[in-house]
N, CA, C and O atoms as CSV, one atom per row, in Angstrom:
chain,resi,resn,atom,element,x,y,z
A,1,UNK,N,N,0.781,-1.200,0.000
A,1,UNK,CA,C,0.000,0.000,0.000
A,1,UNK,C,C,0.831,1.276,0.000
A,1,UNK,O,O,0.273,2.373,-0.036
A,2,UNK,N,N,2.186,1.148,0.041
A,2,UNK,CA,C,3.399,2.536,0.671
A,2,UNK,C,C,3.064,2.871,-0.937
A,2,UNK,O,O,2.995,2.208,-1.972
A,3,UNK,N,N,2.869,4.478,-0.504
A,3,UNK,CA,C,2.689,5.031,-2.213
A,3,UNK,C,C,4.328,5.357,-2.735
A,3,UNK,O,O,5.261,5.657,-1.991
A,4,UNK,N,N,4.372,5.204,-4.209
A,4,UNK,CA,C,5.689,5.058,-5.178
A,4,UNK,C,C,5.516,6.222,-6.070
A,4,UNK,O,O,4.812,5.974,-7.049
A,5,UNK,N,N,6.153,7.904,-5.960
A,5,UNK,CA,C,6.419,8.925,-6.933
A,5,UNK,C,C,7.461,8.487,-7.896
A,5,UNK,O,O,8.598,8.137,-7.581
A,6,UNK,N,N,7.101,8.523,-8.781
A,6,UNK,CA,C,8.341,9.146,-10.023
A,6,UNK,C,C,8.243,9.872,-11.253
A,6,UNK,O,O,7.638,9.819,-12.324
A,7,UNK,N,N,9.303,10.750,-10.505
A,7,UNK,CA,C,9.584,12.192,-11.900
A,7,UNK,C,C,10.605,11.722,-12.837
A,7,UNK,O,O,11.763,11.305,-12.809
A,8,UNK,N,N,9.549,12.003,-13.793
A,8,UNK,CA,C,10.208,12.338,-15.204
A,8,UNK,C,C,10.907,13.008,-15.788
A,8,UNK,O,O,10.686,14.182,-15.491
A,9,UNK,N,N,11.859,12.876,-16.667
A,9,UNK,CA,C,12.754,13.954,-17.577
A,9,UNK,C,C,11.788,15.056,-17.458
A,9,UNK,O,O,12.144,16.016,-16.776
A,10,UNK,N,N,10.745,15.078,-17.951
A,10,UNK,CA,C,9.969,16.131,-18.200
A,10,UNK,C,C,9.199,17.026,-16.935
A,10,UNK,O,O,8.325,17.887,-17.035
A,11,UNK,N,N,9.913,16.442,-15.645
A,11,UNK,CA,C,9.263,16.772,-14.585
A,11,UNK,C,C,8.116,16.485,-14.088
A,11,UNK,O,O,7.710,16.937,-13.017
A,12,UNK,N,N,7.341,15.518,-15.003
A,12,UNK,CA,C,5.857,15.093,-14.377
A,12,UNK,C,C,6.159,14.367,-13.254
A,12,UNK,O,O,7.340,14.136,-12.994
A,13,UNK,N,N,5.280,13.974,-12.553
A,13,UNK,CA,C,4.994,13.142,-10.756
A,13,UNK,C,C,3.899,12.166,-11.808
A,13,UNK,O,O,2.927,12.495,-12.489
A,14,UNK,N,N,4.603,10.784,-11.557
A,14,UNK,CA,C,3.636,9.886,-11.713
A,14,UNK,C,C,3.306,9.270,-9.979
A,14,UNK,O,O,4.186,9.377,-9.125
A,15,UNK,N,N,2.258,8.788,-9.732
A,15,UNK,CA,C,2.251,7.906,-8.754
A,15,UNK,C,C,1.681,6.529,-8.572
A,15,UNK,O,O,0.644,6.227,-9.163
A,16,UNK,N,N,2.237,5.761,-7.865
A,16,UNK,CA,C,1.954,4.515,-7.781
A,16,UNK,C,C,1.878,4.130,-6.398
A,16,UNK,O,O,2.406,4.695,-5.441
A,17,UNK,N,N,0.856,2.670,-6.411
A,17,UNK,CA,C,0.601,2.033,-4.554
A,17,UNK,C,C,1.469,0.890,-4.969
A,17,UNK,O,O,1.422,0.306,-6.052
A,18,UNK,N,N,2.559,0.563,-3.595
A,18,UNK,CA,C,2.496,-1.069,-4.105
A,18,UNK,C,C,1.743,-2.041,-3.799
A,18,UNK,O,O,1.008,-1.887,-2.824
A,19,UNK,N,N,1.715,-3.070,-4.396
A,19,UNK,CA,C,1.042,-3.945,-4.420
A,19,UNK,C,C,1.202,-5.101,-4.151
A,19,UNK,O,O,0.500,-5.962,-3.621
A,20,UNK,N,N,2.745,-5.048,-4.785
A,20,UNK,CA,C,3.516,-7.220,-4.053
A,20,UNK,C,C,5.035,-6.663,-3.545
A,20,UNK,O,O,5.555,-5.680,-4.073
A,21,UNK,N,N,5.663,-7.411,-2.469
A,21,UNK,CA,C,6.965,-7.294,-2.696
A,21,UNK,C,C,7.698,-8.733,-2.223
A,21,UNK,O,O,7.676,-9.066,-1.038
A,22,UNK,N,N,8.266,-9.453,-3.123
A,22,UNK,CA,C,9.217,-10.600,-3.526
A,22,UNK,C,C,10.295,-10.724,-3.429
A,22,UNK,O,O,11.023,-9.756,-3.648
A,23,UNK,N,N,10.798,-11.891,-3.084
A,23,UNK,CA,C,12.424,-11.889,-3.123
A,23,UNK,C,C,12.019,-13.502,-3.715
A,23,UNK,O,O,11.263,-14.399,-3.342
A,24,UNK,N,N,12.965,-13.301,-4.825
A,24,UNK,CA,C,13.573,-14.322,-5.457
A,24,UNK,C,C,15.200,-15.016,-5.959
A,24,UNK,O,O,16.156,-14.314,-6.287
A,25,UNK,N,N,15.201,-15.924,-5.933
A,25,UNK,CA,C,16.759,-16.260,-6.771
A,25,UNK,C,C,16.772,-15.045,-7.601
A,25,UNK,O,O,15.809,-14.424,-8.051
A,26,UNK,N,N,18.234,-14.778,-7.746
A,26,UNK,CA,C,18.972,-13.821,-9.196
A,26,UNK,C,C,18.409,-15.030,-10.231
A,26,UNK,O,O,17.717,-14.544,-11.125
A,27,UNK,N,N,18.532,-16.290,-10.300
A,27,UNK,CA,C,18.583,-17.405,-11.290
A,27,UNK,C,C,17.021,-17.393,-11.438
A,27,UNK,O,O,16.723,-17.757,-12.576
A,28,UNK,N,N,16.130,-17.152,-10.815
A,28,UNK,CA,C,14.840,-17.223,-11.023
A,28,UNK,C,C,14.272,-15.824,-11.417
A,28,UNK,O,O,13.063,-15.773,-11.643
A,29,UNK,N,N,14.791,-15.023,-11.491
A,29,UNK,CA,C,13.644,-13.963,-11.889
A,29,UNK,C,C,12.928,-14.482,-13.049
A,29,UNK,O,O,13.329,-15.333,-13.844
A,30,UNK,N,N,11.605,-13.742,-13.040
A,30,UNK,CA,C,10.740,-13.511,-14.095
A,30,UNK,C,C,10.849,-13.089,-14.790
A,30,UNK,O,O,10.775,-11.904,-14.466
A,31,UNK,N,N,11.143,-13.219,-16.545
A,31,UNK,CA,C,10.954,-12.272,-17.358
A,31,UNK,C,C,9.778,-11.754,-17.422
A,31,UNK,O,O,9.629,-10.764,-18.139
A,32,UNK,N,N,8.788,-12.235,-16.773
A,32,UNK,CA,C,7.420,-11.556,-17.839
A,32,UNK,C,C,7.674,-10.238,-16.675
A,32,UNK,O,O,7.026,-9.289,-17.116
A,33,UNK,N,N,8.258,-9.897,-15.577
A,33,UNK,CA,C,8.443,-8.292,-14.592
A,33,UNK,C,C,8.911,-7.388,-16.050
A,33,UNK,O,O,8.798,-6.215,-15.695
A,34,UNK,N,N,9.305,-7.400,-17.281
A,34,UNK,CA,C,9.724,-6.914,-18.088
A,34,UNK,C,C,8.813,-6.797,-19.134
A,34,UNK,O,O,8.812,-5.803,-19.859
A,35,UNK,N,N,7.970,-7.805,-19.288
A,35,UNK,CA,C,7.055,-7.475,-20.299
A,35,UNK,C,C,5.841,-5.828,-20.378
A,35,UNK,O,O,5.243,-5.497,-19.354
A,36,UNK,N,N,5.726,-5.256,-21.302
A,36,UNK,CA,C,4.713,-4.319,-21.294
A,36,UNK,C,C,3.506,-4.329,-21.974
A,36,UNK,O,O,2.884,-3.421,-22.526
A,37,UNK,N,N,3.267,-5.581,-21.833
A,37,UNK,CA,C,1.685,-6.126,-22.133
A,37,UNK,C,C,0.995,-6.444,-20.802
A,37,UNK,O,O,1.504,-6.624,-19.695
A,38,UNK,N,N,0.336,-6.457,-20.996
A,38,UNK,CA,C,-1.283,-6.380,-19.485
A,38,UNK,C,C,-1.344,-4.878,-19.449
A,38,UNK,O,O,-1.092,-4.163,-20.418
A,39,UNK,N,N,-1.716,-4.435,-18.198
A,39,UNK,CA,C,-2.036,-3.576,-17.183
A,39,UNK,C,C,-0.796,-2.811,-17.006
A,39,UNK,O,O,0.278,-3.385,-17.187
A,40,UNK,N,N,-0.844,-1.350,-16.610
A,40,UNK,CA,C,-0.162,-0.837,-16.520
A,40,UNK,C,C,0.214,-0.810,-15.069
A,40,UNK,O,O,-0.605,-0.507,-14.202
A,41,UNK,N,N,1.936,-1.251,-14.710
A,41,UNK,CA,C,2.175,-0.987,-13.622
A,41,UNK,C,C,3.883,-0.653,-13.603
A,41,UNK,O,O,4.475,-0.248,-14.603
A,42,UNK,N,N,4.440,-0.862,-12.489
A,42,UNK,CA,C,5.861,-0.127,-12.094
A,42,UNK,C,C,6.843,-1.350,-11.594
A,42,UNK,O,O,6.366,-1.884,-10.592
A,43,UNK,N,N,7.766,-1.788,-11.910
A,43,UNK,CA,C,8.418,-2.773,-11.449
A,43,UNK,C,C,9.764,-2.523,-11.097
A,43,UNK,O,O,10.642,-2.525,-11.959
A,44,UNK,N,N,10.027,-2.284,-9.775
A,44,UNK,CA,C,11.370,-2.338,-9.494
A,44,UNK,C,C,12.206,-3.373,-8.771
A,44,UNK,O,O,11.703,-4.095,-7.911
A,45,UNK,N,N,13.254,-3.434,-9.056
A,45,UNK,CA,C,13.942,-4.311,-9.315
A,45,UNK,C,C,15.250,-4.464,-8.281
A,45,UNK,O,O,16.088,-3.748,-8.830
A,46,UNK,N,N,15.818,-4.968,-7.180
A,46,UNK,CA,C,16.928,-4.728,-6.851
A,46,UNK,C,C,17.773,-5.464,-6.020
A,46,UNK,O,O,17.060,-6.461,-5.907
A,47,UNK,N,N,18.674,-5.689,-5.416
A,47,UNK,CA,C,19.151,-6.995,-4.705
A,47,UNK,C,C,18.899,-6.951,-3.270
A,47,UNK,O,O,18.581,-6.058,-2.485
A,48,UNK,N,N,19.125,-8.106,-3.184
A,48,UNK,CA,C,19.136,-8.345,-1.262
A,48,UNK,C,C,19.015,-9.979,-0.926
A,48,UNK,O,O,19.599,-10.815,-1.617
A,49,UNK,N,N,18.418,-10.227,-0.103
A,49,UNK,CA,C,19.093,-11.684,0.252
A,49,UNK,C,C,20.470,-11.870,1.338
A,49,UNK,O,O,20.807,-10.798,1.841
A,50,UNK,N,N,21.081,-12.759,1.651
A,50,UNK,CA,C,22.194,-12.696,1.539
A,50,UNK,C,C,23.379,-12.342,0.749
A,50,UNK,O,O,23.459,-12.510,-0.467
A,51,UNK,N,N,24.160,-11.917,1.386
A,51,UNK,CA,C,25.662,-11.470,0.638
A,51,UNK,C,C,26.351,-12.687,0.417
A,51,UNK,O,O,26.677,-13.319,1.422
A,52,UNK,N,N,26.582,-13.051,-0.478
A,52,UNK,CA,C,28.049,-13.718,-1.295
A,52,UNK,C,C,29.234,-13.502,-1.809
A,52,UNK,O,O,29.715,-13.569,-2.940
A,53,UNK,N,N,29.784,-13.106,-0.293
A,53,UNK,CA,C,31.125,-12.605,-0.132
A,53,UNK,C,C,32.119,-13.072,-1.624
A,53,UNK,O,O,32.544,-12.193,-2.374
A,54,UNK,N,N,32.432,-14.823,-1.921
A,54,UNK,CA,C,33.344,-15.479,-2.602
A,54,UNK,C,C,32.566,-14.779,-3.727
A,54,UNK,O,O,33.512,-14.315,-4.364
A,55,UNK,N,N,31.414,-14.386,-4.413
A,55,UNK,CA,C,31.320,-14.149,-5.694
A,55,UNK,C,C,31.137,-12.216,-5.643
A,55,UNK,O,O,31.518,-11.537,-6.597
A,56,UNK,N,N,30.637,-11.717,-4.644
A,56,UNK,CA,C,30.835,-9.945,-4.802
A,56,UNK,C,C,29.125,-10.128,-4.891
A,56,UNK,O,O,28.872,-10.021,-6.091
A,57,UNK,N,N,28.225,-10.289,-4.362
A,57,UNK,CA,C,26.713,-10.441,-5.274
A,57,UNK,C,C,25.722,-10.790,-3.926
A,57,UNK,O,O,26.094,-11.405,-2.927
A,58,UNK,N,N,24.379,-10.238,-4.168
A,58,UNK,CA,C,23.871,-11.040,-3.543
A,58,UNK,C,C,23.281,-11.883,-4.119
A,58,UNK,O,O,23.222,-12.018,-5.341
A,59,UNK,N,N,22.645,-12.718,-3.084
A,59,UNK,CA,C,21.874,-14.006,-3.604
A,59,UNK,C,C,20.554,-13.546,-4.703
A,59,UNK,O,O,20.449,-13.786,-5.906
A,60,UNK,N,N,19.512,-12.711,-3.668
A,60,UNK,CA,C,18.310,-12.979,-4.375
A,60,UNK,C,C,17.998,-11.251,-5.655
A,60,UNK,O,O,18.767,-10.331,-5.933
A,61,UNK,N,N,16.969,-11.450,-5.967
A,61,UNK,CA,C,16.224,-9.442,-6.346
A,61,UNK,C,C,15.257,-9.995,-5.251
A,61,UNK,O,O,15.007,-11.103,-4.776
A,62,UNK,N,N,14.781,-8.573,-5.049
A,62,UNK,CA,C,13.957,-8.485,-4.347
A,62,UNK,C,C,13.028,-7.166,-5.375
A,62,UNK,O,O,13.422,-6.025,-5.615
A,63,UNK,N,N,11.671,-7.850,-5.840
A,63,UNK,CA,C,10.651,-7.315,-6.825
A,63,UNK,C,C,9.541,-6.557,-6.174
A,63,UNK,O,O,8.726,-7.185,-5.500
A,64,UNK,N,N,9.420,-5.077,-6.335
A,64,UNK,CA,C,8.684,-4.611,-5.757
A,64,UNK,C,C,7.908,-4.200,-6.763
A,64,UNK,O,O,8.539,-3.595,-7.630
A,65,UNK,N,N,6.013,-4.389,-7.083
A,65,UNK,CA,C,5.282,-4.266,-7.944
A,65,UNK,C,C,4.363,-3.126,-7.398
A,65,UNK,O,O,4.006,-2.965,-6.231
A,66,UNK,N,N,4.008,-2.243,-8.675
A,66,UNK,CA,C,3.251,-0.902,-8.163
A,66,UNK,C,C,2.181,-1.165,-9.288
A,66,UNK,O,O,2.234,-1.730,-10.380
A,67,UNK,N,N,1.040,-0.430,-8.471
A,67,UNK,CA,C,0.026,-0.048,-9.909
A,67,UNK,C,C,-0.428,1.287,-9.597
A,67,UNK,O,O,-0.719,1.681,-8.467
A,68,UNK,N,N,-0.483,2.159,-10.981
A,68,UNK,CA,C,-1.153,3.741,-11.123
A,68,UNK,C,C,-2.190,4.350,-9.658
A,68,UNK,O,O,-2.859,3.452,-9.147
A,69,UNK,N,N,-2.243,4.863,-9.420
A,69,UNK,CA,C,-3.355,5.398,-8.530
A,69,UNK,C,C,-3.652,6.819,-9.098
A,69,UNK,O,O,-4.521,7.522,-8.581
């Protein structure tokens, strides 16, 4: 429900509610979080999980999904 602003090059304020937030394998993400068919929504994208010191990385993304309000 935490509301999601983002300005544009052009300075507009879009806003968004979220709606899911996920943690998955790096090896499992979803492509379809990339697709721009359905419904319009906001997908961000970013790491967390544990740290994996021997490789520099973490383990999982963690997917946070927004839709328009």
């Amino acid at each position: 429900g935490q509301r999601v602003n983002v300005t544009t090059s052009d300075g507009k304020v879009h806003a968004y509610r979220v709606t899911t937030v996920r943690r998955v394998l790096k090896s499992a993400l979803p492509g379809s979080i990339f697709s721009a068919r359905g419904k319009p929504r906001l997908a961000l994208v970013t790491c967390g999980g544990p740290f994996q010191r021997n490789i520099g990385h973490y383990r999982d993304n963690i997917i946070v999904t927004a839709v328009p309000v």
